[in-house]
KOLLOKE-48182 format. One line per 10 residues: their letters; for each residue x, y negated, z negated of C-alpha. Coordinates in nm, 3 decimals. Layout:
! KOLLOKE-48182
a	X Y Z ~ ...
***
This chain:
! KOLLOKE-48182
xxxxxxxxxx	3.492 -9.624 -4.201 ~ 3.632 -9.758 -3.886 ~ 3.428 -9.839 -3.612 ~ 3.462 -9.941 -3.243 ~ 3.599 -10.220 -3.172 ~ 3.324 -10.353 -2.933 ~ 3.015 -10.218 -3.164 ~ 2.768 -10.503 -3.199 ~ 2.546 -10.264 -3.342 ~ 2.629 -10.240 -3.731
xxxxxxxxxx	2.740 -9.921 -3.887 ~ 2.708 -9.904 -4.230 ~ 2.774 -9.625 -4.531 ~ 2.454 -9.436 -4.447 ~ 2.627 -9.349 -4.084 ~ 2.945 -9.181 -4.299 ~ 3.037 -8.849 -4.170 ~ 3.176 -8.784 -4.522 ~ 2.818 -8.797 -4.687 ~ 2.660 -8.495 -4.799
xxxxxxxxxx	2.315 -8.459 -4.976 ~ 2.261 -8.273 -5.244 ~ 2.009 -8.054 -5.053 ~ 2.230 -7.788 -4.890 ~ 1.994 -7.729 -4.634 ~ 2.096 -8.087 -4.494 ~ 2.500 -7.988 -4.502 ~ 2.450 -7.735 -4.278 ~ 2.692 -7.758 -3.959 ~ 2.473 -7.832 -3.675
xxxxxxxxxx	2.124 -7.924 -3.830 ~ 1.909 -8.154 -3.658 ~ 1.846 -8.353 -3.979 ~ 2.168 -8.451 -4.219 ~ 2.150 -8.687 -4.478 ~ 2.309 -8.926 -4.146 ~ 1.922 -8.931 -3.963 ~ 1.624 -8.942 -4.196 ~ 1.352 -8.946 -3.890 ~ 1.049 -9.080 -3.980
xxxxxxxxxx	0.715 -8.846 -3.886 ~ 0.360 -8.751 -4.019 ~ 0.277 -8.417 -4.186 ~ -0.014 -8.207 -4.321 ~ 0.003 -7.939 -4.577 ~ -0.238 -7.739 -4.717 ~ -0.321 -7.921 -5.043 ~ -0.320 -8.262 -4.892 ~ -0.407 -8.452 -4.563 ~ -0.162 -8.630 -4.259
xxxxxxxxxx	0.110 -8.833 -4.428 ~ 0.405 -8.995 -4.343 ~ 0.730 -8.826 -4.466 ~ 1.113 -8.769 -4.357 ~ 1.319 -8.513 -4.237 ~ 1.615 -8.396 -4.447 ~ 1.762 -8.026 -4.380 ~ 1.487 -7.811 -4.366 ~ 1.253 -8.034 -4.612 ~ 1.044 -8.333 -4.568
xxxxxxxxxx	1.034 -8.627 -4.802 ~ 0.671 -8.700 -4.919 ~ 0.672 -9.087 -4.854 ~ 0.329 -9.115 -5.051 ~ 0.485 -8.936 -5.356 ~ 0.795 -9.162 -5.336 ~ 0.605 -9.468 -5.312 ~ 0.452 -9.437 -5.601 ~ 0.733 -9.280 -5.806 ~ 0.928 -9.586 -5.900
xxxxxxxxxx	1.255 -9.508 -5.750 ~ 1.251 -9.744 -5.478 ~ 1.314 -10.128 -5.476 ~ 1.059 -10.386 -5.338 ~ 1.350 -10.407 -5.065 ~ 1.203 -10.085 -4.967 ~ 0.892 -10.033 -5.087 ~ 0.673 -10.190 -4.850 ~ 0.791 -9.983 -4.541 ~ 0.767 -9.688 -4.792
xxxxxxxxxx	0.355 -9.794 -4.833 ~ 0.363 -9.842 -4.458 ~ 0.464 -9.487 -4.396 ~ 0.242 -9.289 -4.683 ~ -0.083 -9.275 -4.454 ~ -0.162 -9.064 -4.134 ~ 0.001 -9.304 -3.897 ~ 0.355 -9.447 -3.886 ~ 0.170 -9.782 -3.647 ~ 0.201 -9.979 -3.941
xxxxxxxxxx	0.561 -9.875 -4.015 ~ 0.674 -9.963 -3.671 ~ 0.503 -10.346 -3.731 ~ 0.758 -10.369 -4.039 ~ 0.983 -10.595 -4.065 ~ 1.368 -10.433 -3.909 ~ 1.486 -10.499 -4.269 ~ 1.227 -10.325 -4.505 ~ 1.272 -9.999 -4.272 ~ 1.653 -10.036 -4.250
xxxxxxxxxx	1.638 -10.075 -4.669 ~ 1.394 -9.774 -4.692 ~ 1.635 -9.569 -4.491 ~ 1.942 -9.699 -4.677 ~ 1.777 -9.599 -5.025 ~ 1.673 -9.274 -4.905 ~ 2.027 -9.185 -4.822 ~ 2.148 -9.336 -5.152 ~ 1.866 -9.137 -5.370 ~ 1.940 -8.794 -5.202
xxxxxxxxxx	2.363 -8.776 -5.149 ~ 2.526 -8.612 -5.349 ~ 2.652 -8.795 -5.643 ~ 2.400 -9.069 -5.559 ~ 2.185 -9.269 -5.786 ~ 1.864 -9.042 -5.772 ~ 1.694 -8.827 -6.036 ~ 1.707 -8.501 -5.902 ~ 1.441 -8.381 -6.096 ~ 1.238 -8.592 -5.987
xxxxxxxxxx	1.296 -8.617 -5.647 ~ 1.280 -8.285 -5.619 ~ 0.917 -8.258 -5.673 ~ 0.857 -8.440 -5.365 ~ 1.004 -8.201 -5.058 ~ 0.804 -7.997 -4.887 ~ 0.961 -7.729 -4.674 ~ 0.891 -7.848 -4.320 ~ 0.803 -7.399 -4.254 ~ 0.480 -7.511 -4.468
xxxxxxxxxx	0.387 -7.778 -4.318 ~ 0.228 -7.861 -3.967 ~ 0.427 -8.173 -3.756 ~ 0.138 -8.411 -3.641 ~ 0.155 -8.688 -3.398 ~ 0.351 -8.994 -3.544 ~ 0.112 -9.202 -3.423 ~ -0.077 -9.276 -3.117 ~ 0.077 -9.459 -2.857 ~ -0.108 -9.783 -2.752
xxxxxxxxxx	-0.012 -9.728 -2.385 ~ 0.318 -9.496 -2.232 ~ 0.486 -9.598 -1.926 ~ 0.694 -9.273 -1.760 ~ 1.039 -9.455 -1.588 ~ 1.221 -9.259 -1.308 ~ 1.558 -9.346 -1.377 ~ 1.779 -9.087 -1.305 ~ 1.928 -9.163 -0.952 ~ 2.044 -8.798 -0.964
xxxxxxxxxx	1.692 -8.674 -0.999 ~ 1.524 -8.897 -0.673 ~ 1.829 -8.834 -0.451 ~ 1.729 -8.474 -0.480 ~ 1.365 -8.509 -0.500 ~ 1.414 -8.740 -0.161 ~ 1.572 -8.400 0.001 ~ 1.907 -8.582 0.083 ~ 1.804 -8.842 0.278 ~ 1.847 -9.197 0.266
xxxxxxxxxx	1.718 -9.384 -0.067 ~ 1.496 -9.678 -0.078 ~ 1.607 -9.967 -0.236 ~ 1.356 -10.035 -0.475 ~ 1.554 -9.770 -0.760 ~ 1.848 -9.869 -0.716 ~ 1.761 -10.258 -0.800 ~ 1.485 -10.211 -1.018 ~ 1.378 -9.912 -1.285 ~ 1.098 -9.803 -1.124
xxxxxxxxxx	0.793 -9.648 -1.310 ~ 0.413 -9.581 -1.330 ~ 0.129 -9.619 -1.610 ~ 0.077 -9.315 -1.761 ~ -0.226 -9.163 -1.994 ~ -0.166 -9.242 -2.362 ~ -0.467 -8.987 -2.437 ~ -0.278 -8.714 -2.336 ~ 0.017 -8.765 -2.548 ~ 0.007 -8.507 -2.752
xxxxxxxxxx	0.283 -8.347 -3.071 ~ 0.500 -8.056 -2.998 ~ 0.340 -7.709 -3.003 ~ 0.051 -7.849 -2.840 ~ -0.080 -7.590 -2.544 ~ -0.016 -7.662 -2.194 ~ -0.316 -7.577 -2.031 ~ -0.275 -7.518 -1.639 ~ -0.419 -7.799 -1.483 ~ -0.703 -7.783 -1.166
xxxxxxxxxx	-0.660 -8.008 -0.872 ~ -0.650 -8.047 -0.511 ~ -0.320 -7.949 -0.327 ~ -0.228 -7.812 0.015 ~ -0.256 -7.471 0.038 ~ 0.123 -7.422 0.205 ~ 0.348 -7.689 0.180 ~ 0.367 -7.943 0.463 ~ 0.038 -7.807 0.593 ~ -0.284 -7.977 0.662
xxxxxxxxxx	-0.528 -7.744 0.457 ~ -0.585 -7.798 0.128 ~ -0.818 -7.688 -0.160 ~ -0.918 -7.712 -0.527 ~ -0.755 -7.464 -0.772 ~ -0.551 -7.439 -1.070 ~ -0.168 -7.603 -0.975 ~ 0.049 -7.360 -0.831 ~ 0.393 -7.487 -0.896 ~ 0.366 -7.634 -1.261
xxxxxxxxxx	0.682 -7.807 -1.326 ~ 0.867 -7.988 -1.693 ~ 1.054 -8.303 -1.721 ~ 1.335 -8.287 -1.990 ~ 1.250 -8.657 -2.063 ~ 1.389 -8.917 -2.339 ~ 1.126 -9.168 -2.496 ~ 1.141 -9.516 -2.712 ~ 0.896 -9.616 -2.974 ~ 0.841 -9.967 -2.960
xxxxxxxxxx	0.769 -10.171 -3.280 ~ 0.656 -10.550 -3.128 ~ 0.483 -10.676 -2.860 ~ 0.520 -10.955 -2.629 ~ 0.276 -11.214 -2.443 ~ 0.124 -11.202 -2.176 ~ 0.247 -11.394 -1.894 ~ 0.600 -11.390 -2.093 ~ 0.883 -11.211 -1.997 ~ 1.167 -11.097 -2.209
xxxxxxxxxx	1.546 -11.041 -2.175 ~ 1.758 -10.768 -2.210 ~ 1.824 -10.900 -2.569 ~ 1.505 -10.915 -2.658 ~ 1.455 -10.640 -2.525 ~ 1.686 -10.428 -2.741 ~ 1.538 -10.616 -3.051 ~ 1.152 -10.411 -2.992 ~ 1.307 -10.079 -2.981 ~ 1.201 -9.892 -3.319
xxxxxxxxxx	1.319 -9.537 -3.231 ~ 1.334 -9.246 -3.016 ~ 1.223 -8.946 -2.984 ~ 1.202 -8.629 -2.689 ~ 0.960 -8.614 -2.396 ~ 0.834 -8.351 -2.153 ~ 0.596 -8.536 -1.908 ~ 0.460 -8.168 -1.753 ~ 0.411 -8.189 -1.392 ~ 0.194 -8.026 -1.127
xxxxxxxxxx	0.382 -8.052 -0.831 ~ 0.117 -7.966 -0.579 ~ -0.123 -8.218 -0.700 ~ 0.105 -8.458 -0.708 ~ 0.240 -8.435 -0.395 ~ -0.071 -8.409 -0.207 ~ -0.234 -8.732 -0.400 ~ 0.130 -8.905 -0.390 ~ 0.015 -9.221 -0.187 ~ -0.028 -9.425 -0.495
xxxxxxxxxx	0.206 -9.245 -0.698 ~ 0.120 -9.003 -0.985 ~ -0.229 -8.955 -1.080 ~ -0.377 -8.604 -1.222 ~ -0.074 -8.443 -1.128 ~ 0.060 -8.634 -1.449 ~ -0.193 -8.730 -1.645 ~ -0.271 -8.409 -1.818 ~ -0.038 -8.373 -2.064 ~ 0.281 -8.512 -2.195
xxxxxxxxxx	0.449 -8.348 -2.525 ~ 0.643 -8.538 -2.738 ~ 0.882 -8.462 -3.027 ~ 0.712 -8.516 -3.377 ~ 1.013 -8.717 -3.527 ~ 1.084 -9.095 -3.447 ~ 1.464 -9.098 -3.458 ~ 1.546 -9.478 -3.554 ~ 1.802 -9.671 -3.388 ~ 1.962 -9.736 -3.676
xxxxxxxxxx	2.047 -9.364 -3.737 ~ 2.142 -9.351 -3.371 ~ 2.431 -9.688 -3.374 ~ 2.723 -9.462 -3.406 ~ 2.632 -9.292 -3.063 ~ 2.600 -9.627 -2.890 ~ 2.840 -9.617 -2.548 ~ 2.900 -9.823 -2.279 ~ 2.606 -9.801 -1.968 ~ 2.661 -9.639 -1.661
xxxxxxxxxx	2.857 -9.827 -1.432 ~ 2.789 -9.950 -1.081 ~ 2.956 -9.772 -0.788 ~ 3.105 -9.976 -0.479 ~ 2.857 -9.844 -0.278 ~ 2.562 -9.960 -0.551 ~ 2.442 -10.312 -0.565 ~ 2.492 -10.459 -0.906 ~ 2.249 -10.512 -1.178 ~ 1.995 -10.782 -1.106
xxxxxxxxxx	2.096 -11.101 -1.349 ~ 1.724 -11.083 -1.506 ~ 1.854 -10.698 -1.630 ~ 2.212 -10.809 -1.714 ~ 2.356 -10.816 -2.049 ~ 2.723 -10.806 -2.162 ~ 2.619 -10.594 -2.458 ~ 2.349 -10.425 -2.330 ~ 2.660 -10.310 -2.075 ~ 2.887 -10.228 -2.397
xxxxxxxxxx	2.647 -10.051 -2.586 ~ 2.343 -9.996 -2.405 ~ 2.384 -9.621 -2.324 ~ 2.369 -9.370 -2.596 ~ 2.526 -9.017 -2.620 ~ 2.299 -8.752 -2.656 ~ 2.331 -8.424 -2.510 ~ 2.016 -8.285 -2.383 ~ 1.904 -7.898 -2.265 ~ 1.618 -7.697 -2.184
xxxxxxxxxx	1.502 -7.321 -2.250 ~ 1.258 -7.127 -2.087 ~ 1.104 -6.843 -2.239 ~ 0.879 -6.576 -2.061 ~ 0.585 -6.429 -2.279 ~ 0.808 -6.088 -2.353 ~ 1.072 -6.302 -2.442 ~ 1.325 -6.306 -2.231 ~ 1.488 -6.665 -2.196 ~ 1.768 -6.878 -2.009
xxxxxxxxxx	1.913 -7.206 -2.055 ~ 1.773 -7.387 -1.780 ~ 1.948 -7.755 -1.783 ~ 2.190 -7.932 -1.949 ~ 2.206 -8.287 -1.939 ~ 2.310 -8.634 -2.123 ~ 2.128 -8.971 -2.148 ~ 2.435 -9.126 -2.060 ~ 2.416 -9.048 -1.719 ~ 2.075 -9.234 -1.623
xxxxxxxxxx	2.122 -9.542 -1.382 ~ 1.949 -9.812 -1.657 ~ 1.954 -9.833 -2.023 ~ 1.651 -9.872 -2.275 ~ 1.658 -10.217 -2.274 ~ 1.649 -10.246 -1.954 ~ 1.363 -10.081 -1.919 ~ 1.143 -10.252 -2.210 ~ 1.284 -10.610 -2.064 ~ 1.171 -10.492 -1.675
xxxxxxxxxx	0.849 -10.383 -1.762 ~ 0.745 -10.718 -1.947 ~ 0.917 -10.902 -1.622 ~ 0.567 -10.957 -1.466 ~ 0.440 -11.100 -1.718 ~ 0.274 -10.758 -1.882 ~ 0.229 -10.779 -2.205 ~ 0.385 -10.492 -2.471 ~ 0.274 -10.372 -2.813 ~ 0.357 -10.222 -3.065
xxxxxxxxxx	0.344 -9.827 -3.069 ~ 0.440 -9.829 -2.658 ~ 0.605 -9.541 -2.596 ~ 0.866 -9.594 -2.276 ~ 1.006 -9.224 -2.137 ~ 1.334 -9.230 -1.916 ~ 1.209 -8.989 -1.680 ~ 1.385 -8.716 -1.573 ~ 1.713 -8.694 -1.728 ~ 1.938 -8.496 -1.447
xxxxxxxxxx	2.339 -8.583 -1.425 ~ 2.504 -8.478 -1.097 ~ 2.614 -8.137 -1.188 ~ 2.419 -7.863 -1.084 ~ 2.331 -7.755 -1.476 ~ 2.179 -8.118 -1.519 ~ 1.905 -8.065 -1.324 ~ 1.632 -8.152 -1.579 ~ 1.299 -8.018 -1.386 ~ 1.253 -7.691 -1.165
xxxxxxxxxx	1.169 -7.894 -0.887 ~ 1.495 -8.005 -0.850 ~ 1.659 -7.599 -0.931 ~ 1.440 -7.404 -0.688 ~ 1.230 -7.606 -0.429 ~ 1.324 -7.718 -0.101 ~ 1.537 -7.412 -0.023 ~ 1.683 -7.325 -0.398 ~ 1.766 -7.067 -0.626 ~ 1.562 -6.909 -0.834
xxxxxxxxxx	1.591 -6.915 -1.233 ~ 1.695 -6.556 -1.354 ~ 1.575 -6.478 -1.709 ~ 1.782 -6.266 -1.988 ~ 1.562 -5.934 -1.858 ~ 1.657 -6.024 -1.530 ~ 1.314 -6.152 -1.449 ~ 1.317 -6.494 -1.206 ~ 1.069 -6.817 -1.195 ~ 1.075 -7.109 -0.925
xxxxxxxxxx	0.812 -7.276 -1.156 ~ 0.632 -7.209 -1.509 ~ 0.377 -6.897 -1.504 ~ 0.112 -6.864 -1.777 ~ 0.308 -6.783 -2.071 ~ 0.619 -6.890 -2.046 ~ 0.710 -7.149 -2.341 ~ 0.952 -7.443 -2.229 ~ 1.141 -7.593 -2.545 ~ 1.405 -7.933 -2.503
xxxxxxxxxx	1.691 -8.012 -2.746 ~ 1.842 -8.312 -2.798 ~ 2.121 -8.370 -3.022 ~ 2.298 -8.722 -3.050 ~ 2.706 -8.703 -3.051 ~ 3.058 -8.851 -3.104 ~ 3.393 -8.846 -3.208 ~ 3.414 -8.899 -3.622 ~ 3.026 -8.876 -3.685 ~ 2.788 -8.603 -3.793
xxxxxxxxxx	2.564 -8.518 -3.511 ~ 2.178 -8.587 -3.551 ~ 1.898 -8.417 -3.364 ~ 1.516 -8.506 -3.260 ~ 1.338 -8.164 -3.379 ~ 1.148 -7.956 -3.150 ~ 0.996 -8.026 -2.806 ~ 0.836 -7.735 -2.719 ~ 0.469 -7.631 -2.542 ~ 0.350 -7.282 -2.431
xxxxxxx	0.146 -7.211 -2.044 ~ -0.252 -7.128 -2.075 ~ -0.415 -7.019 -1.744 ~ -0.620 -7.270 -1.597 ~ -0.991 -7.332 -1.738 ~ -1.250 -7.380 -1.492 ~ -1.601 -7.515 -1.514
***
């Protein structure tokens, strides 16, 4: 299998595009989970509790059940303990190579023609329609990035930029307690927000213009010291896996207490994607980062990595959906990771600058992932305020922001040239009106 010539990152025969499991469900053309991802994530069924498994066509591995089944090596049998229980924290603290041989025996017990005993194996899938996706673990802290220069040229209304974004990846401190699994109801938040835009009167009420985030998010699996910096290198070296965010926003209550940055306009919910997408599974979609324009300044030297520039960006193709409560629905955005002004590692390596210490189980989000075009704007914000257009559903119906009922649902699917694309699972919460006291 013939790789890139610059790839640092190694491919290996779990990344073949010729591989095919002996699960059909996992051959199908344009699943989220071929044999070429195995996404770690935690699951419940009905005669057992939360456990770790992974995702493979339209089944999930029972990692508890394999553990104890004999068909692993002690290569991979310690990550495979890590995983069995209710949280995938201690999974993430595992040593790069016991995951990276649990992964690599997983694909080698279920391809076709592999070494596995079906029979046996077979006994430990559950179909993912009977069980219920929990949380993969709770994050120890989440920090939201804004680093889409797309997305705050047209949140600044076309005016001039500061510089702080475009010499730094700029971010804020988010809620870790409201991190919450996919499916999760998005209840409309109260606050206080002016009553017309731009105007001086304001009042307490549930948010008016509730707002998504098509979002991309990183797992981390070590921490650093405090008072110890990291480099891009380094910084590359903590990132576990990935998964989808939607950091839900409430526009008015965020504008109106927008002195410090975001606060309860933020804070009361973020939905994540149930499966942790390793970066192993995603090296084949590894691509150069996004370039510096003459007009840009260029990447600090703290931030600056010659593979980090090679490799640092990584092709996934992102979208959104909005669905009203009859069921009408429109593609709303369109987007790829590829486009956002700083990489992962960037990121990770900038927010341990100061000296803040990380830990395992962080959870970094991208922020808003809009391009340039006009179908990569990820967030309504960006579609219908400040003068524009209005969504228009398949019924013909139209939104400037969510109304109670309306389900938003992101997609991501990782591509490129002489691979089989992988995908991150669903993303996807539902509006509830507003509770009051």
């Amino acid at each position: 299998m013939q790789r890139p010539a610059h790839m640092t990152i190694e491919l290996n025969e779990t990344h073949d595009p010729a591989r095919r499991s002996w699960l059909d469900s996992a051959n199908v053309q344009g699943a989220d989970f071929p044999i070429q991802n195995l996404p770690f994530g935690v699951f419940t069924t009905g005669s057992g509790g939360a456990r770790g498994g992974v995702a493979l066509g339209d089944r999930i591995v029972d990692l508890a059940a394999l553990a104890q089944s004999g068909a692993l090596t002690d290569a991979a049998l310690e990550a495979a303990h890590a995983a069995s229980g209710d949280t995938l924290a201690p999974l993430l603290a595992c040593a790069p190579p016991a995951v990276s041989a649990l992964r690599g025996e997983l694909s080698e017990l279920f391809r076709e023609g592999g070494a596995g005993d079906r029979t046996l194996l077979e006994g430990m899938l559950v179909p993912i329609a009977d069980a219920t996706l929990e949380m993969p673990l709770k994050p120890t802290a989440f920090t939201d990035f804004c680093t889409s220069i797309e997305h705050i040229r047209r949140m600044a209304g076309g005016g001039p930029l500061k510089p702080g974004p475009l010499a730094l990846p700029v971010a804020y401190n988010g809620r870790a307690s409201s991190v919450r699994g996919s499916g999760t109801p998005v209840v409309r938040p109260c606050g206080q927000f002016t009553v017309a835009p731009g105007g001086d009167d304001y009042r307490f009420g549930p948010e008016p213009m509730l707002d998504f985030e098509l979002e991309f998010g990183a797992w981390l699996r070590a921490g650093t010291e405090l008072g110890v910096p990291i480099d891009v290198a380094q910084a590359e070296t903590l990132l576990f896996g990935c998964c989808l965010v939607n950091d839900w926003s409430a526009r008015g209550i965020q504008f109106f207490e927008s002195m410090l940055g975001p606060h309860l306009g933020k804070s009361f919910l973020t939905t994540i994607s149930p499966w942790i997408v390793t970066m192993d599974a995603l090296a084949p979609f590894r691509i150069a980062a996004r370039g510096r324009g003459d007009a840009e300044p260029p990447v600090p030297a703290y931030l600056l990595d010659d593979t980090d520039r090679a490799l640092g960006g990584i092709n996934i193709e992102l979208a959104a959906e909005l669905t009203s409560a009859s069921g009408a629905s429109a593609t709303i955005a369109e987007t790829n990771l590829a486009e956002l002004f700083w990489t992962l590692a960037q990121m990770v390596a900038h927010q341990a600058s100061n000296g803040a210490p990380l830990e395992a189980g962080d959870l970094i989000a991208t922020g808003t992932v809009s391009g340039a075009a006009d179908k990569a704007r990820a967030c309504l914000a960006e579609i219908s305020l400040r003068g524009g257009e209005e969504i228009v559903l398949s019924d013909g119906s139209t939104r400037r922001m969510l109304e109670d009922g309306d389900t938003l649902a992101l997609r991501g699917r990782a591509v490129a040239d002489g691979y089989v694309p992988i995908g991150f699972g669903p993303c996807t919460g539902t509006i509830q009106p507003a509770r009051f006291q």
